[in-house]
Backbone as numpy.savetxt, mean C-alpha at the origin, in Angstrom:
# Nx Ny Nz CAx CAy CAz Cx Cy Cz
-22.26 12.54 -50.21 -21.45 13.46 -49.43 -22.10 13.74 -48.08
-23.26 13.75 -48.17 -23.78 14.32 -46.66 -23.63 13.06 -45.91
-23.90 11.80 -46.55 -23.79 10.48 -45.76 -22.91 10.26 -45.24
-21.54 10.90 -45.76 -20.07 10.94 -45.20 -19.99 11.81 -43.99
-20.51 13.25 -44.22 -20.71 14.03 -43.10 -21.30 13.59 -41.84
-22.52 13.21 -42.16 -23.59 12.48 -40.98 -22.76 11.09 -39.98
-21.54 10.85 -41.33 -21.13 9.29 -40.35 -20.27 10.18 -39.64
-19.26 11.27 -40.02 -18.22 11.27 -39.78 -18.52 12.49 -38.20
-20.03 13.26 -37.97 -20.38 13.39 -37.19 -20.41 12.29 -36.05
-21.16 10.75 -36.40 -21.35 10.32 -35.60 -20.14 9.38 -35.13
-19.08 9.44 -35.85 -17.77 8.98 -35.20 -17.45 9.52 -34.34
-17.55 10.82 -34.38 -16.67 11.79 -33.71 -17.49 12.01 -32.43
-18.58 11.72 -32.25 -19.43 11.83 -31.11 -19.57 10.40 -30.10
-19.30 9.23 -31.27 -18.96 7.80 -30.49 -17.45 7.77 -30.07
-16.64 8.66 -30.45 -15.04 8.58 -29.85 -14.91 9.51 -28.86
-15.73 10.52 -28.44 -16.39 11.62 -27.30 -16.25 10.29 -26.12
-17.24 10.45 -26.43 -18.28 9.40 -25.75 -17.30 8.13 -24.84
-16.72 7.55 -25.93 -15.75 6.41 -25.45 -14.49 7.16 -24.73
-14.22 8.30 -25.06 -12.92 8.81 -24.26 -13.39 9.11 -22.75
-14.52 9.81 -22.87 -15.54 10.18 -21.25 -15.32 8.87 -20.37
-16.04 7.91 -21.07 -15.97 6.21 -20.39 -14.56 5.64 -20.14
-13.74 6.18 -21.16 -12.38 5.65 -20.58 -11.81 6.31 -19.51
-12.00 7.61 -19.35 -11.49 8.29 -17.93 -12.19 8.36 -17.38
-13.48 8.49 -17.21 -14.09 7.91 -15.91 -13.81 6.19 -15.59
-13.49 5.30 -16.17 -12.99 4.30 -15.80 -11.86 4.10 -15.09
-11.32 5.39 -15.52 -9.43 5.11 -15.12 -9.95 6.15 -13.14
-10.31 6.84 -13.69 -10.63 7.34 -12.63 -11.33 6.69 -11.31
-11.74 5.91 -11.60 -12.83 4.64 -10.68 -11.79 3.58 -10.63
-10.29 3.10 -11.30 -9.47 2.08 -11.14 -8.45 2.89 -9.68
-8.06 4.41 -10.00 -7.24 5.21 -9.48 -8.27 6.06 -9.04
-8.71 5.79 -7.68 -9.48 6.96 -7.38 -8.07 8.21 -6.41
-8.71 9.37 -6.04 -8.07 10.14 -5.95 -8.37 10.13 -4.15
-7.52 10.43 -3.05 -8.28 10.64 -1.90 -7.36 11.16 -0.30
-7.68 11.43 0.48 -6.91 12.73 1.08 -6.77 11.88 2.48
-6.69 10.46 2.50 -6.11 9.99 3.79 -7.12 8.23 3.34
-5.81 7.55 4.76 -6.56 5.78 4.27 -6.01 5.70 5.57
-6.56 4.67 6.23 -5.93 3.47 6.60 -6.03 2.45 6.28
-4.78 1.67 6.34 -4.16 0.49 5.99 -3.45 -0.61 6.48
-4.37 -1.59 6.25 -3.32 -2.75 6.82 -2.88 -3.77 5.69
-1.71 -4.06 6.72 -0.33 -4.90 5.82 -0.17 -5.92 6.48
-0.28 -7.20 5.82 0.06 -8.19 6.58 1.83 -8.43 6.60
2.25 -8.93 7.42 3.89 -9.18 7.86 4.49 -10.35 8.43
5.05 -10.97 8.30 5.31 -12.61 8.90 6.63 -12.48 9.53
7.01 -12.13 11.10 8.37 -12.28 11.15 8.43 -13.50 11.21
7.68 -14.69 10.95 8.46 -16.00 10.64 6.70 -16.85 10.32
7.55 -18.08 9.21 6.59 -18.79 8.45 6.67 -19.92 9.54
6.31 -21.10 9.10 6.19 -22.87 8.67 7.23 -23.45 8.04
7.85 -23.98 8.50 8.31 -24.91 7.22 8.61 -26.75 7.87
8.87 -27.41 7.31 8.68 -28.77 7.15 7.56 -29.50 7.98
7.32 -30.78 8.22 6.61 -31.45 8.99 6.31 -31.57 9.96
7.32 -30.79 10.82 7.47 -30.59 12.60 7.46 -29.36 12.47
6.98 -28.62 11.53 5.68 -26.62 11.74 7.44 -25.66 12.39
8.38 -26.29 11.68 9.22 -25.52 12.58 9.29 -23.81 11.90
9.44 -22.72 13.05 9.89 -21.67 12.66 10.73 -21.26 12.17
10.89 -20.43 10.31 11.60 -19.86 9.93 11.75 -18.46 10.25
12.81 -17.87 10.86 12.30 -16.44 10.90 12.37 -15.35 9.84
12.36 -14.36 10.39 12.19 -13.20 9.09 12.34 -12.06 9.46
13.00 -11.07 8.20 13.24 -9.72 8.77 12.18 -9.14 8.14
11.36 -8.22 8.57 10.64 -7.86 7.77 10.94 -6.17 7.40
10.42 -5.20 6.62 10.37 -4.28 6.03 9.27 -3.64 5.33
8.65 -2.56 6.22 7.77 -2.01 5.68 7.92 -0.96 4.60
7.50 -0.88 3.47 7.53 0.22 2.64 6.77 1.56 2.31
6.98 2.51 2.66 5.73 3.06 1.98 6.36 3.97 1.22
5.29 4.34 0.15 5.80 5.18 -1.04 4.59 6.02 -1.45
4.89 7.54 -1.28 4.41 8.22 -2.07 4.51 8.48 -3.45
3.25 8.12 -3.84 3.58 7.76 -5.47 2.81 9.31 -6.59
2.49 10.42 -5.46 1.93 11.41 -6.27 3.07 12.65 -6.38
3.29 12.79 -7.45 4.02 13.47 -8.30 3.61 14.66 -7.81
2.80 15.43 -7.26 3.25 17.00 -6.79 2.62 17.38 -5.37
2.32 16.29 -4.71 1.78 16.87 -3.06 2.01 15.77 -2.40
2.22 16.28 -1.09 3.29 15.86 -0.28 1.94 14.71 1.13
2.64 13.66 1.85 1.23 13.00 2.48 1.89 13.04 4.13
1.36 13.21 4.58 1.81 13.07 6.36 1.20 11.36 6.81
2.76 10.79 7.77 2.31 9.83 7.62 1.79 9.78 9.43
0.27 9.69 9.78 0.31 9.59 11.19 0.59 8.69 11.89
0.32 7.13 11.47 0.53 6.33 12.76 1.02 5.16 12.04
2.29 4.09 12.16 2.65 2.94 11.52 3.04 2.33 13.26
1.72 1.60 13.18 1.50 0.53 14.57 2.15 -1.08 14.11
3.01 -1.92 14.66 3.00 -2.77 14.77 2.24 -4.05 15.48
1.66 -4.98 15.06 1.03 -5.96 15.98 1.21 -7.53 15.53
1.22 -7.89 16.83 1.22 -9.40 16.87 0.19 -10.07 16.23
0.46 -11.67 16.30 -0.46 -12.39 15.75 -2.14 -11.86 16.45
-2.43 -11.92 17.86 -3.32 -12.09 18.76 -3.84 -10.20 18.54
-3.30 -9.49 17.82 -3.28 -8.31 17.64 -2.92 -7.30 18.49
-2.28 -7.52 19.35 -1.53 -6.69 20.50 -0.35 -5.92 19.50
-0.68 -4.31 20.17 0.41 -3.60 19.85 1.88 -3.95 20.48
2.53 -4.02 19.55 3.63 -4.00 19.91 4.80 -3.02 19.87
4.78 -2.09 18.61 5.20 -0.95 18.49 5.06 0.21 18.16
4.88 1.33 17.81 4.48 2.51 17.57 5.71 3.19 17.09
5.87 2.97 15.52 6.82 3.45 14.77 7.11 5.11 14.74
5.73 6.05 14.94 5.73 7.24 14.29 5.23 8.17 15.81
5.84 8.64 16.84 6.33 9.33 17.61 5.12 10.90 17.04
5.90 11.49 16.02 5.14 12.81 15.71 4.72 12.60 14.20
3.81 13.19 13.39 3.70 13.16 11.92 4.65 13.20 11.11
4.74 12.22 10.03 5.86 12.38 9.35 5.71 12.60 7.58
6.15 14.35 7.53 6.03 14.33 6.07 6.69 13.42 4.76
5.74 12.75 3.85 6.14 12.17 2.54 6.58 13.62 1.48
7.49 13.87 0.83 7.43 14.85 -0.38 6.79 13.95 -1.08
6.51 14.63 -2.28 6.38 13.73 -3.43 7.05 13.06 -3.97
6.61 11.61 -4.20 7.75 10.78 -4.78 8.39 10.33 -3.93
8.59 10.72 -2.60 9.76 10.20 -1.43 8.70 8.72 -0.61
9.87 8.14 -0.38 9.58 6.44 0.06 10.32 6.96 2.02
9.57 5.79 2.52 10.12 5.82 3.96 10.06 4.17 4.02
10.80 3.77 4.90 10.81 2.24 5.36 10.86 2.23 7.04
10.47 1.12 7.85 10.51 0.43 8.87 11.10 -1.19 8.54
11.84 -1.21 9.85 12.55 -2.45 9.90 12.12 -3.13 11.25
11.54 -4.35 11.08 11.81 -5.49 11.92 12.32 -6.30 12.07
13.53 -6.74 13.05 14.71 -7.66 12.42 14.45 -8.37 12.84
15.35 -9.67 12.04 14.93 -11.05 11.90 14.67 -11.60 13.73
15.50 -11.36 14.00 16.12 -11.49 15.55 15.00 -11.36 16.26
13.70 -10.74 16.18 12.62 -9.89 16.44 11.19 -10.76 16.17
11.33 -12.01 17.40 10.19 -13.19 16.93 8.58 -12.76 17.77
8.29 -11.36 17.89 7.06 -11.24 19.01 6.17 -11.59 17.56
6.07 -11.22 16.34 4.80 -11.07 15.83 4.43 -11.91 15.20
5.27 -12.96 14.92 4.96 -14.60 14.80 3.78 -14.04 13.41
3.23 -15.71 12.58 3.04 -15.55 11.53 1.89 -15.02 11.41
1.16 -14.02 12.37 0.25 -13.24 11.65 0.10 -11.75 12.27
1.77 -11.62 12.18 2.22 -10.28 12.35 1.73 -9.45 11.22
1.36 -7.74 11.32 0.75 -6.99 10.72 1.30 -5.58 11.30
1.33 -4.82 10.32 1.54 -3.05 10.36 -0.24 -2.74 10.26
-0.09 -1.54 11.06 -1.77 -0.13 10.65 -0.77 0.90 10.21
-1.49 1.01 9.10 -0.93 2.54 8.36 -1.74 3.48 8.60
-1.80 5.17 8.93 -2.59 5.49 8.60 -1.98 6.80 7.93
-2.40 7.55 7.34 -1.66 8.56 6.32 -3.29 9.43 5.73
-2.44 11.22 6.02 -3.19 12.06 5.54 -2.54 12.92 4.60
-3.89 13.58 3.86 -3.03 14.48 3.01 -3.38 16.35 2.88
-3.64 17.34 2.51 -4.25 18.08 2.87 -4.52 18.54 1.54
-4.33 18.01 0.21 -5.00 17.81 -1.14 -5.62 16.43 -1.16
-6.32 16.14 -2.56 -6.81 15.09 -3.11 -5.13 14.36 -3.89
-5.15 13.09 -3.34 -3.80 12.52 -3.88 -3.87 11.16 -4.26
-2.78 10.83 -5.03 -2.51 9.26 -5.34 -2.36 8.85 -4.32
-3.20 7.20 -4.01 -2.77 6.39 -2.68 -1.17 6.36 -3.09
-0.54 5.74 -1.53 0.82 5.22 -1.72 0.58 4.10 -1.64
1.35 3.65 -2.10 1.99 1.91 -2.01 2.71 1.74 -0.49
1.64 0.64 -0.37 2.49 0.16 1.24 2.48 -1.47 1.01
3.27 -1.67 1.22 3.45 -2.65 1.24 4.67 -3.60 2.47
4.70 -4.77 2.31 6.01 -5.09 3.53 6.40 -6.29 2.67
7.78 -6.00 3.17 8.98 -7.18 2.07 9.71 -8.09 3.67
9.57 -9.26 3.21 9.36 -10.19 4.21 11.21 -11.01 3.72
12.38 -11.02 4.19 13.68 -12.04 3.95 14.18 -12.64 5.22
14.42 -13.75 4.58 15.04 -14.77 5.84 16.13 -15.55 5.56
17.14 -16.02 5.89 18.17 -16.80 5.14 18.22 -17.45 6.42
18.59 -19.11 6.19 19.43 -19.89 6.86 19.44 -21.07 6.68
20.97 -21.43 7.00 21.37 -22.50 6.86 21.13 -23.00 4.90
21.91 -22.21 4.76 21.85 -22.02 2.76 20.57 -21.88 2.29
19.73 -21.77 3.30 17.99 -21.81 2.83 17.26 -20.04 2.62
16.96 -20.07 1.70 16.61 -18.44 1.69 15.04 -18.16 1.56
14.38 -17.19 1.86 13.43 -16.98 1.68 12.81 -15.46 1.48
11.98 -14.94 0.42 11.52 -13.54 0.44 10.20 -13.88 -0.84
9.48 -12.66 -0.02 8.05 -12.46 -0.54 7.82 -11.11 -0.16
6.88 -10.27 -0.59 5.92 -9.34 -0.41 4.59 -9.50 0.37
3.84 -7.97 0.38 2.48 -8.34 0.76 1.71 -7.42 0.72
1.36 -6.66 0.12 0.80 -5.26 -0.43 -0.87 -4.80 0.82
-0.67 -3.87 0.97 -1.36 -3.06 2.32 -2.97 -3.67 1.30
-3.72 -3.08 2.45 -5.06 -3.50 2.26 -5.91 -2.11 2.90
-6.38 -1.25 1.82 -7.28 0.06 2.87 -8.36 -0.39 3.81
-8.96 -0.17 4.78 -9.88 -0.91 5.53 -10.61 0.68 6.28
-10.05 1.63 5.78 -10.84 2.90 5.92 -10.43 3.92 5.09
-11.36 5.33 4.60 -10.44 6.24 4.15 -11.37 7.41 4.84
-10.33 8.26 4.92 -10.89 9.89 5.44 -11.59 10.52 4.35
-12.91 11.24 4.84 -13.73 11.92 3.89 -12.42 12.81 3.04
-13.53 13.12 1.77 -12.80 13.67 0.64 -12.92 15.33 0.91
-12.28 16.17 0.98 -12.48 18.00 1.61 -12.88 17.89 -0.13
């Protein structure tokens, strides 16, 4: 009987133990944090056949606040060319995310300055500790019965200290 006790102590202290390690794991997969910047790569137009000809593309930036109870200001969604020249400046004044609320930018197809190594800068604050958003850019092109679409999910390349 006590041998039962003694194990059933030390279960209960190895399933402690493993729950600690599992949320601090989850916590280190999803860290928590109060501003990023981000870049997104964007293609208003690929490659295609043997003679490198240009397909173009509309592109579409996404972003999504993905935290369920605080809200993210978005400061600056810069457009740039291949050579990295600004080309546009989407965001005028700060723009509040609620929670859960998505915003988009459009570059239309029609719209060949940023050639294939066109790119968005995100940058986004928050004034809690929050879930990153999802940024990402959705890339479609159609022609001549030929279609084309892909994604391209943001990349952080800074984040604002944690308050």
């Amino acid at each position: 009987m006590k041998t039962v006790k003694i194990l059933c102590s030390v279960f209960i202290g190895l399933s402690i133990l493993l729950t600690a390690a599992a949320h601090s794991c989850a916590e280190d997969q999803y860290p928590l944090t109060n501003g990023q910047t981000i870049y997104v790569p964007a293609y208003s137009h690929i490659y295609i056949g043997n003679k490198e000809r240009p397909f173009y593309l509309a592109v579409t930036l996404s972003i999504r606040n993905i935290d369920p109870y605080h809200s993210i200001k978005i400061k600056k969604v810069n457009y740039h060319e291949t050579d990295g020249f600004k080309l546009h400046n989407y965001v005028k004044s700060e723009i509040i995310l609620q929670p859960m609320q998505s915003t988009r930018y459009i570059v239309s197809e029609n719209d060949k300055a940023g050639g294939s190594g066109a790119n968005f800068i995100v940058v986004w604050e928050a004034d809690a500790l929050v879930n990153n958003p999802i940024v990402e850019s959705i890339m479609i092109g159609t022609s001549k019965g030929q279609g084309i679409s892909f994604t391209s999910r943001g990349r952080v390349i800074s984040t604002a200290p944690a308050q």
